[in-house]
C-alpha positions in Angstrom: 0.0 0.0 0.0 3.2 2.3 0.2 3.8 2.5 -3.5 0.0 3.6 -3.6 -0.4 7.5 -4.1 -2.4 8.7 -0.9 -4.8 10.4 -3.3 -5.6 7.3 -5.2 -6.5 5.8 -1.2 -8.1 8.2 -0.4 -10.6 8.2 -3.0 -11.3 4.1 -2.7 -11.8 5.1 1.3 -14.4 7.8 0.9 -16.4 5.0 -1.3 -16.3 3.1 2.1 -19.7 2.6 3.8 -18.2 2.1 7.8 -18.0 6.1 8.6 -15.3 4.9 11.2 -13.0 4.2 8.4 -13.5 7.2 6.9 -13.4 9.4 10.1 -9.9 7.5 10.7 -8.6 9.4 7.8 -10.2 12.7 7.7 -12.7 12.1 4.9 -16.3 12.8 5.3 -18.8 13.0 2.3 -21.6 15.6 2.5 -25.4 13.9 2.9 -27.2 13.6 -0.3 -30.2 15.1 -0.2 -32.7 14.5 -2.6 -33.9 17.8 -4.0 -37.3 17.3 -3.1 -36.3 17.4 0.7 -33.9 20.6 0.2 -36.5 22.6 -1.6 -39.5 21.9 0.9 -40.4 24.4 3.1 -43.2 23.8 5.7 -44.8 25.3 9.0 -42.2 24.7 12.2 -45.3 23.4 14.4 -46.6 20.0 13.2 -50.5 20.3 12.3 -50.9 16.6 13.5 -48.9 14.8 16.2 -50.3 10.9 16.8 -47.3 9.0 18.8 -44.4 9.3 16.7 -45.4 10.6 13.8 -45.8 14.2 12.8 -47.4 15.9 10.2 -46.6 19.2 8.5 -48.6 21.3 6.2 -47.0 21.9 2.6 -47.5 25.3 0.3 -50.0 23.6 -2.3 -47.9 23.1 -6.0 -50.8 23.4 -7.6 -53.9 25.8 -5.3 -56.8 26.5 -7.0 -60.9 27.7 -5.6 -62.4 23.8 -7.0 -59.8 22.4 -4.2 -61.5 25.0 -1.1 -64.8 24.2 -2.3 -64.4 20.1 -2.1 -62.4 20.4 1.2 -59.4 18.4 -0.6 -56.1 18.0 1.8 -53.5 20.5 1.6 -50.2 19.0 0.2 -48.2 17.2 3.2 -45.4 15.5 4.8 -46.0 13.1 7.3 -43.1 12.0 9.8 -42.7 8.7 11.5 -39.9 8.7 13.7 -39.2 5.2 15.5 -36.2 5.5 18.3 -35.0 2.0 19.3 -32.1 1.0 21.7 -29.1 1.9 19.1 -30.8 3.2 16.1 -33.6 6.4 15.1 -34.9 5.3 12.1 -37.1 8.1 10.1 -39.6 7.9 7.7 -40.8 10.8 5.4 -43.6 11.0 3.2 -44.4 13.3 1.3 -48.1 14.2 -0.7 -48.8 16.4 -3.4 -51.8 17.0 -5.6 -50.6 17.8 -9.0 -52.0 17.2 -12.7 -52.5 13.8 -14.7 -49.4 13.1 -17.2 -50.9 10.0 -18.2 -49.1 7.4 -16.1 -51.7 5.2 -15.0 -49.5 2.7 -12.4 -48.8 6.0 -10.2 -52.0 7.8 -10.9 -54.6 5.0 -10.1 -53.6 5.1 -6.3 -55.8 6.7 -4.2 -53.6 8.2 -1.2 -56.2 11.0 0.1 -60.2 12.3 -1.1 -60.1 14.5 -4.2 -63.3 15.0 -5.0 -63.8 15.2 -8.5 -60.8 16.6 -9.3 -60.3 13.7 -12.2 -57.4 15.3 -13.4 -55.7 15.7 -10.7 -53.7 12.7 -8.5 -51.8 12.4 -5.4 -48.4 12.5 -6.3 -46.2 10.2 -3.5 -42.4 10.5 -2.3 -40.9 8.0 0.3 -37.7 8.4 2.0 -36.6 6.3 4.4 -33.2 6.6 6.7 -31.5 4.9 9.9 -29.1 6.7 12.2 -26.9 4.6 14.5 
């Protein structure tokens, strides 16, 4: 491993799932996150809290008088946050009512009421993480 350049290590190390590795030789990796997360911005106070899951109300992508008038959901994120003996494990969902595109697998579901918005569907993200 001496006759390997210490760039050329490092760059196999920061591939290296086990964080203690990497810590061991200064290299950290920033956290990918998706730019659905980075882009979302909600209310601080959770509009729902039932044990361990909270859930926050989203700007609408798509707001519009037909939605008031058939009392459809507001776009949201629901949290579920589970903390075990050595790990927090999160999960993040997120809802949004946006237009048809014509893919029917994804558009069929039926996630929340949407009265007869027919051309509308609930569009739904899942993220999932554990922290040690």
């Amino acid at each position: 491993m001496s006759n390997i350049p210490r760039e050329v290590v490092q760059e196999i190390i920061e591939y290296l799932p086990d964080i203690d590795v990497r810590r061991s030789f200064n290299i950290y990796r920033k956290v990918a996150i998706p730019p659905a997360i980075s882009t979302i911005t909600f209310t601080q106070n959770p509009e729902t809290v039932l044990g361990s899951m909270y859930r926050y109300t989203l700007p609408n992508l798509y707001d519009f008088p037909e939605r008031d008038e058939q009392d459809v959901e507001n776009d949201v994120i629901d949290i579920i946050v589970n903390v075990r003996k050595n790990t927090v494990d999160t999960r993040m969902y997120i809802f949004r009512l946006k237009p048809k595109e014509g893919d029917k697998a994804k558009e069929n579901l039926v996630m929340f009421y949407k009265g007869n918005l027919d051309g509308y569907y609930w569009d739904y993200s899942n993220y999932e993480w554990t922290r040690e």
